[in-house]
C-alpha positions in Angstrom: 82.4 90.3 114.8 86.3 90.5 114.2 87.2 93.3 112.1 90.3 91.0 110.0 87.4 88.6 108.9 85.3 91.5 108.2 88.1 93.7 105.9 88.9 90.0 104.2 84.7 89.7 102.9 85.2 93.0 102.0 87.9 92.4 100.0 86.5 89.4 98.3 83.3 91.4 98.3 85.5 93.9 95.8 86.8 91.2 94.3 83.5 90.0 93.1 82.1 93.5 92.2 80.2 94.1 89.0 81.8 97.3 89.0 85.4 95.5 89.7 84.4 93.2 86.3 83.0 95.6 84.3 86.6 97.5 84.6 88.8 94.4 83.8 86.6 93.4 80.9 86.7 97.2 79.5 90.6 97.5 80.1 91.3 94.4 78.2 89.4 95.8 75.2 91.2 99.2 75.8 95.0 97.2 75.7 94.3 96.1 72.2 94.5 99.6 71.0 97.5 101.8 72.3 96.6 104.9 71.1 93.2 104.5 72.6 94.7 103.4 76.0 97.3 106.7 75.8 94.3 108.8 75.4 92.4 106.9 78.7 95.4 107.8 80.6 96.0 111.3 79.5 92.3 112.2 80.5 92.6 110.3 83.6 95.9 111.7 84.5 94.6 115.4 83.7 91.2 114.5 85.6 92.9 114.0 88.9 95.2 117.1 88.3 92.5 118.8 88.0 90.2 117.6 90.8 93.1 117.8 92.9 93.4 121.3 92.1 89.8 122.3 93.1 89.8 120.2 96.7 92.8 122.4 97.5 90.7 125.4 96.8 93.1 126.4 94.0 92.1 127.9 90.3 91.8 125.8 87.7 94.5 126.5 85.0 92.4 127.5 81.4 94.8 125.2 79.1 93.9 122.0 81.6 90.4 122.8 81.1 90.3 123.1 77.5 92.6 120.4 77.3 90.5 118.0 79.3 87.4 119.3 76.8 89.4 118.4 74.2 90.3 114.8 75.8 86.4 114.3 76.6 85.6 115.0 72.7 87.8 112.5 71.7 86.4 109.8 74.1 83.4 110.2 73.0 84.5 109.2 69.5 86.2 105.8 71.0 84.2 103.3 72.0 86.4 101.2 74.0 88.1 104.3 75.7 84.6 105.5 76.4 83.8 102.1 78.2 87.0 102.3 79.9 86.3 105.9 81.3 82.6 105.1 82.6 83.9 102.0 84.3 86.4 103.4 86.2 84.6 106.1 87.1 81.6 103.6 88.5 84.5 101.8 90.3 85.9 105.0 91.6 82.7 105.7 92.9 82.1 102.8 94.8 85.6 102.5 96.2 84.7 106.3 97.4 81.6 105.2 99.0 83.2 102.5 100.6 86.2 104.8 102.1 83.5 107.7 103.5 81.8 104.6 105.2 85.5 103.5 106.8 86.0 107.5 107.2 83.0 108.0 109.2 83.9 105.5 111.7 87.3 106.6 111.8 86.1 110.7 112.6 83.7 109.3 114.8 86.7 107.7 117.0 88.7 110.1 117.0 86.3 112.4 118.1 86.0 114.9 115.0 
């Protein structure tokens, strides 16, 4: 089994993902509104501040958190942003569980 051949299937694996489509479909609805895109990005943006924040162990600032339950209300009002949201986060998933596969092997080789 060569490893090049394997990370290319992979790839095209990806590629061919429902989870890969379901995000391209969603963000072309999202483009056709800006506002609704802005809003997407602001949650995203503030949801990686703020899980960044917690992997280093550090407190969670109270005007992120409040900001990020304001962000989520608003979603939840938008349908395309909404679709937008929960794809990405299906994708993010996968690509996750895809990387603690690689990261497993990797740990395992380097002895840790």
């Amino acid at each position: 089994m060569n490893v090049y051949d394997c990370a290319n299937d992979l790839a095209k694996a990806l590629k061919e993902s429902h989870e890969l489509k379901k995000l391209k479909e969603a963000k072309v609805e999202l483009k056709k509104d800006p506002k609704s895109e802005e809003l997407v990005n602001d949650f995203i943006k503030l949801y990686y501040e703020i899980g960044f924040a917690k992997y280093q162990n550090q407190e969670v600032d109270k005007e992120k958190e409040e900001k990020m339950q304001k962000l989520s209300s608003l979603l939840s009002l938008n349908m395309a942003a909404t679709e937008y949201v929960n794809a990405f986060m299906r994708f993010q998933m996968m690509m996750g569980d895809v990387n603690k596969a690689i990261e497993d092997v990797v740990k395992e080789a380097v002895g840790e």
